[in-house]
DRENSE-954675 format. One record per atom (N, C-alpha, C, O): x, y, z. Coordinates in pm, whole numbers, plus 50000, padded with zeros to 5 digits. Example, Ala and Ser with C-alpha at 12.3 -4.5 7.8 and 13.67 -1.06 7.14 Angstrom:
<gulos>
513194943150780;512304955050780;513204967050780;514244966850846;512854977550708;513674989450714;512905000350787;513415011450804;
</gulos>
This chain:
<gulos>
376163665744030;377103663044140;376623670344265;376283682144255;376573665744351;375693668144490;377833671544588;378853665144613;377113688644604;378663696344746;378333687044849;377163686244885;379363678644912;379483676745015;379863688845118;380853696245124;378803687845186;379153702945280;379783696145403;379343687245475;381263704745408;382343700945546;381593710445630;381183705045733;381273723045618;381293727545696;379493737045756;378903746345701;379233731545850;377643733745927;377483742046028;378013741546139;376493752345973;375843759046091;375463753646209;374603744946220;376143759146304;375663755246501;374943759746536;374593771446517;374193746846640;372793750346661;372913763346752;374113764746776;372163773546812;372653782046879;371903770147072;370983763147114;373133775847108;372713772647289;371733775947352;371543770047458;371043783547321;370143789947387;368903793647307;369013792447185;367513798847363;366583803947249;366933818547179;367913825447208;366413820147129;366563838247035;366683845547109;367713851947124;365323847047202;364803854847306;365943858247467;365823866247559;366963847947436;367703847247602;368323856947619;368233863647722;368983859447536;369823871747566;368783888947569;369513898847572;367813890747568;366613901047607;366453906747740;365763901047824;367023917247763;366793928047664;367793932747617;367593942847550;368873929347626;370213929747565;370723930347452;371523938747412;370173919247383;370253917347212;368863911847206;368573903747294;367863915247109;366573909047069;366803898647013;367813893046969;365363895847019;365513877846971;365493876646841;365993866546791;364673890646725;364693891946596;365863892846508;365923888946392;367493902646630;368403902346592;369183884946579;369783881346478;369033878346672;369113866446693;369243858746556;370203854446493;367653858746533;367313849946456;368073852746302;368693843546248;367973865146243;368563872546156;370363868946174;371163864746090;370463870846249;372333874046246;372473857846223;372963851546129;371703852646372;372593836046275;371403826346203;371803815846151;370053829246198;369863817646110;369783824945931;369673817645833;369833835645925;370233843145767;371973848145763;372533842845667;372993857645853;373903860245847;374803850745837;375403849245730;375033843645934;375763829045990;375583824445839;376353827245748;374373816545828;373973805845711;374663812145629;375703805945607;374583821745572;374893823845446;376843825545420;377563825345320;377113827145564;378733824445528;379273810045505;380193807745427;378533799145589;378543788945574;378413781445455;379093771445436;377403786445357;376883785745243;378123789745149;378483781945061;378563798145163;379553803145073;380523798145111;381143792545020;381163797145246;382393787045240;382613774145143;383423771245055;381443767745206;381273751545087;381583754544971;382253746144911;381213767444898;380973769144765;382583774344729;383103774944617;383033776944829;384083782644767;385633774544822;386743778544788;385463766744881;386613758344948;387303743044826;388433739744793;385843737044791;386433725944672;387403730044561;387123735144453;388413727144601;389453724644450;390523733344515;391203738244425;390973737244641;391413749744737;392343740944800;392153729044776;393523744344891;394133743745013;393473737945132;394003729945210;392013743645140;391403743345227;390533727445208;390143721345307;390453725045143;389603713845149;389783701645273;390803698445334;388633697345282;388873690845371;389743693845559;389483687345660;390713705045546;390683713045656;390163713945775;389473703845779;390023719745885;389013721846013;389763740345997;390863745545981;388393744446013;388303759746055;389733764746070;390443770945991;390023759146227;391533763846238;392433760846169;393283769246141;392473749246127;393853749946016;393893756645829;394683756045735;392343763545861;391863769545758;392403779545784;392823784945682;392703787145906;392973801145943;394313802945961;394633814645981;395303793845959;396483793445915;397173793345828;398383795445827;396413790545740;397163789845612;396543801545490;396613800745367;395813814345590;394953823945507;395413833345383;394883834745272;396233837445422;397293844945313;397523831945176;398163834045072;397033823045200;397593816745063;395943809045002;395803799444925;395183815245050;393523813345018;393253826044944;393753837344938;392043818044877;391173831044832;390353837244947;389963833745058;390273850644851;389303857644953;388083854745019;387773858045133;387273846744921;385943841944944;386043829345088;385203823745159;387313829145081;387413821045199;387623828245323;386943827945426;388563833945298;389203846945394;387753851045448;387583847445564;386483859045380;385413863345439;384743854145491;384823854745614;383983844145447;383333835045479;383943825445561;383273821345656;385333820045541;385813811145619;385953819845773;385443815245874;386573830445774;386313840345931;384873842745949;384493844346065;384313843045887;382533846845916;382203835345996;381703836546108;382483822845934;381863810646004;382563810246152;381803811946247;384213807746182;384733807046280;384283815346377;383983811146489;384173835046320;384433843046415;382603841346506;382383843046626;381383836846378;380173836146489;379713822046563;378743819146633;380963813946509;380653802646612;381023799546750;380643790846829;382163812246757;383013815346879;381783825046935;381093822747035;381713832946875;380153844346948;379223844046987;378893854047052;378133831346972;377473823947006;377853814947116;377063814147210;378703809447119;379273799747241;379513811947358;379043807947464;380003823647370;380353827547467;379603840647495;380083850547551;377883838847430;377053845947492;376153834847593;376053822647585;375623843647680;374543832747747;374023841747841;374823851047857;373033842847908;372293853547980;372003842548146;370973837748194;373693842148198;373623829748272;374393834548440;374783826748527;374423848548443;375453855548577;376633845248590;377003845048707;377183838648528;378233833748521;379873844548558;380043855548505;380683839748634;381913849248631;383123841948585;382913830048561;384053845248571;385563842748489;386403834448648;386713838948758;386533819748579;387403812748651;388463821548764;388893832948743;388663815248857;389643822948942;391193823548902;391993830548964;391543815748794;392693818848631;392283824148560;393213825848481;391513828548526;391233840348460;391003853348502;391223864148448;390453849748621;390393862548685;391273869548703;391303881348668;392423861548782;393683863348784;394763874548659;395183885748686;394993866748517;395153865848440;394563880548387;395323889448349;393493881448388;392733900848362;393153908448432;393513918848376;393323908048558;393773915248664;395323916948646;395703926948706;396043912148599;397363909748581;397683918248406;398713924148374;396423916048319;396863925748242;396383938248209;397103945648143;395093942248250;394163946648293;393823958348378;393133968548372;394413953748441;394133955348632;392893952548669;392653957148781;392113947748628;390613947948658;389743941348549;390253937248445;388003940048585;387383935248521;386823947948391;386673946448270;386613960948484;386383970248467;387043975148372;386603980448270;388663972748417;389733977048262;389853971248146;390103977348043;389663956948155;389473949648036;388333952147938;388373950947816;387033956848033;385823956847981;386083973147901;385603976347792;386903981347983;387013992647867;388153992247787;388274003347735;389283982647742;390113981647659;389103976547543;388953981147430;388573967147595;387413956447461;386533974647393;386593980347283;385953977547498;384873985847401;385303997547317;384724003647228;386913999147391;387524009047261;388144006047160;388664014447086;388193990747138;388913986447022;387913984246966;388123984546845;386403981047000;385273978446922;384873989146892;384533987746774;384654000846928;384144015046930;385594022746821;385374028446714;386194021846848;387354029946734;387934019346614;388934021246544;387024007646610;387543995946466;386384007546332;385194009846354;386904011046245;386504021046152;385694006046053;386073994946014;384694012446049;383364000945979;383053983946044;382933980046160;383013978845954;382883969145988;383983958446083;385193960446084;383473949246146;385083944246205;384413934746337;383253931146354;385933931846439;385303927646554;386763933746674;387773939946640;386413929846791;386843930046887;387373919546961;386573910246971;388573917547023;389163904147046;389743903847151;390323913447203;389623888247210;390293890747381;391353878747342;390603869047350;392193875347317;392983865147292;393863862547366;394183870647453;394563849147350;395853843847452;397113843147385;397093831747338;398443849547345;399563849747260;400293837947315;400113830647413;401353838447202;402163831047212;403133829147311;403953820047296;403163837047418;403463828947584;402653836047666;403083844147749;401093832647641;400483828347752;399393837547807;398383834547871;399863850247766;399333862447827;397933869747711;397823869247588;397173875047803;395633881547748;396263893647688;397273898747737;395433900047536;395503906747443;394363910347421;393563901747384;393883925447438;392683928647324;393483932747206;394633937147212;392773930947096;393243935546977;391513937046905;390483936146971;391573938946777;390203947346671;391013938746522;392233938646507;390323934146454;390453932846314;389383936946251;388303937746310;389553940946090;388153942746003;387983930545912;388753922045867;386333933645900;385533923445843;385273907845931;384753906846042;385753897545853;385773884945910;387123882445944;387293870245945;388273889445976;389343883346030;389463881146160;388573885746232;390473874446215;390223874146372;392043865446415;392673859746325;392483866146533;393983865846524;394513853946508;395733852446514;393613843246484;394113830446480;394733829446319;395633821446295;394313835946239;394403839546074;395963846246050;396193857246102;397023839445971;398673845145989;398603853745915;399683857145866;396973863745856;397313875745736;397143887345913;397283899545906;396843879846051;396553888646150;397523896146200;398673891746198;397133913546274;398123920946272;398953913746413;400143910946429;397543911946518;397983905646653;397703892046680;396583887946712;398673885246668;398273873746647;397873861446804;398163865546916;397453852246793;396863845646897;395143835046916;394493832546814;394783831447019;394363817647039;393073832047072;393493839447161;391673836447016;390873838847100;389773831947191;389393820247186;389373841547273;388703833347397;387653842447421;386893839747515;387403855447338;386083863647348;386313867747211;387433870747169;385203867947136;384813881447042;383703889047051;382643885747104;383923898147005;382773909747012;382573914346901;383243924146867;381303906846783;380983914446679;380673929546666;379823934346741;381323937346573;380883949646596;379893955546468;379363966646456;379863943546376;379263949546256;377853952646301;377273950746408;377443958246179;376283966546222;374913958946269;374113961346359;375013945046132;374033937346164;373933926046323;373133916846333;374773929246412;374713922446531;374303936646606;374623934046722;373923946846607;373043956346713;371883962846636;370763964546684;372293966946494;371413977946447;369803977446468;369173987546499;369283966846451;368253967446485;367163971546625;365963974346624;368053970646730;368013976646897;368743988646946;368493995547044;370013990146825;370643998046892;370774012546758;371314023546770;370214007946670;370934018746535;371704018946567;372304009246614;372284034646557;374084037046491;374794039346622;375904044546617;374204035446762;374424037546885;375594024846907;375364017847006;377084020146810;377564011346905;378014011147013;377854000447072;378664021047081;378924019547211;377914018147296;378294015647410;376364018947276;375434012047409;376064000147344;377103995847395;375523993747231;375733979847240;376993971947340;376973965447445;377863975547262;379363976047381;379313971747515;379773962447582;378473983447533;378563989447677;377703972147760;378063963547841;376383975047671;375363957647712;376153945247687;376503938147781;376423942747569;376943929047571;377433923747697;376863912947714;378373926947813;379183924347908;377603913348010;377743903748086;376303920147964;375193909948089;375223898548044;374813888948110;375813897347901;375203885747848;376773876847821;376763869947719;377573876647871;378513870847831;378813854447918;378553856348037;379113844847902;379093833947915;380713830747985;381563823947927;380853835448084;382313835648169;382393822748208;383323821348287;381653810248179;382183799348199;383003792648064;384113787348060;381883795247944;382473793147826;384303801547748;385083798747657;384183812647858;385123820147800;386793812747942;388013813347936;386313809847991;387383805348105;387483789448077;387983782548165;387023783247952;386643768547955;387963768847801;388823760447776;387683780247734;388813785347654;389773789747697;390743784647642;390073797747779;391243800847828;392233790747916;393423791547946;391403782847937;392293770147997;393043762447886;394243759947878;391753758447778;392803752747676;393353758247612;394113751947537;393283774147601;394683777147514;395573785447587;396173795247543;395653778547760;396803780447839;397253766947800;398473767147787;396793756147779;397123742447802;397553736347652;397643724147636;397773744847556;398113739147380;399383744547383;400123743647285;
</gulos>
């Protein structure tokens, strides 16, 4: 019997190398054509005969508390680096003038947001990520989950629509940065894709 696989690794947007000197291109290649793959891999394997079957990502992440775990990891593994990939890009891009807005309003600044994100990524204890999300009326949230969770998932503490993540596990810097995450932190911000992240925040002002 031949898995129909629902669910496929994305191509990445850009080459390995784009985001340099920021994130290397070796980390690149590693995080999503071995890390990525292999959550993907395990989702398939573990979704047939499930809740989840047949599903889309998001309505996978709704209904998490009543999944297995192997989904719970892998099913957030797949979502949380397909969102991470989309909203890197090494492109001087800036945040819609609604969004801009919108940061500044919770924020006060670009500056404040950028240090709310790196202390929820910098004080998430092991593995985990960092999250910029839109709640349930309307308004921007950083919040931190561990492992593969992320707030769209109802086992989440803060719940909501995200529109940035920031991997913090080890295998998205260690290799450039060792045990240094806050440089990483600190870099990610050159490489971030403020059209892709304001292209989200519209539609989940607009759902």
């Amino acid at each position: 019997m031949t898995l129909e696989l629902t669910h496929t690794l994305p191509a990445l947007p850009y080459s390995h190398n784009a985001l340099e000197p920021f994130i290397d291109a070796q980390t690149m290649q590693i995080h999503h054509g071995k890390h990525h793959q292999a959550y993907v891999d395990n989702l398939n394997k573990a979704v047939p005969g499930t809740a989840a079957e047949g599903k889309s990502l998001e309505d996978i992440m709704a209904i998490m508390s009543t999944l297995p775990v192997a989904i719970r990891n892998n099913g957030g593994g797949h979502y949380n680096h397909s969102l991470f990939w989309s909203i890197l890009g090494n492109n001087g891009s800036q945040p819609s003038e609604q969004l801009s807005e919108a940061i500044n309003a919770a924020f006060g600044s670009m500056e404040g947001l950028q240090e709310k994100m790196n202390t929820a990524g910098t004080t998430r204890f092991g593995s985990g990520w960092a999250w910029l999300s839109v709640n349930a009326e309307g308004n921007l949230q950083v919040s931190s989950t561990p492992n593969q969770d992320n707030p769209l998932m109802d086992v989440a503490e803060v719940k909501g629509t995200p529109i940035l993540g920031i991997d913090v596990w080890e295998h998205a810097y260690y290799l450039h940065y060792q045990n240094r995450r806050p440089d990483y932190l600190k870099a990610i911000w050159s490489v971030i894709n403020w059209d892709a992240v304001s292209a989200l925040y519209a539609a989940a002002k607009a759902h």
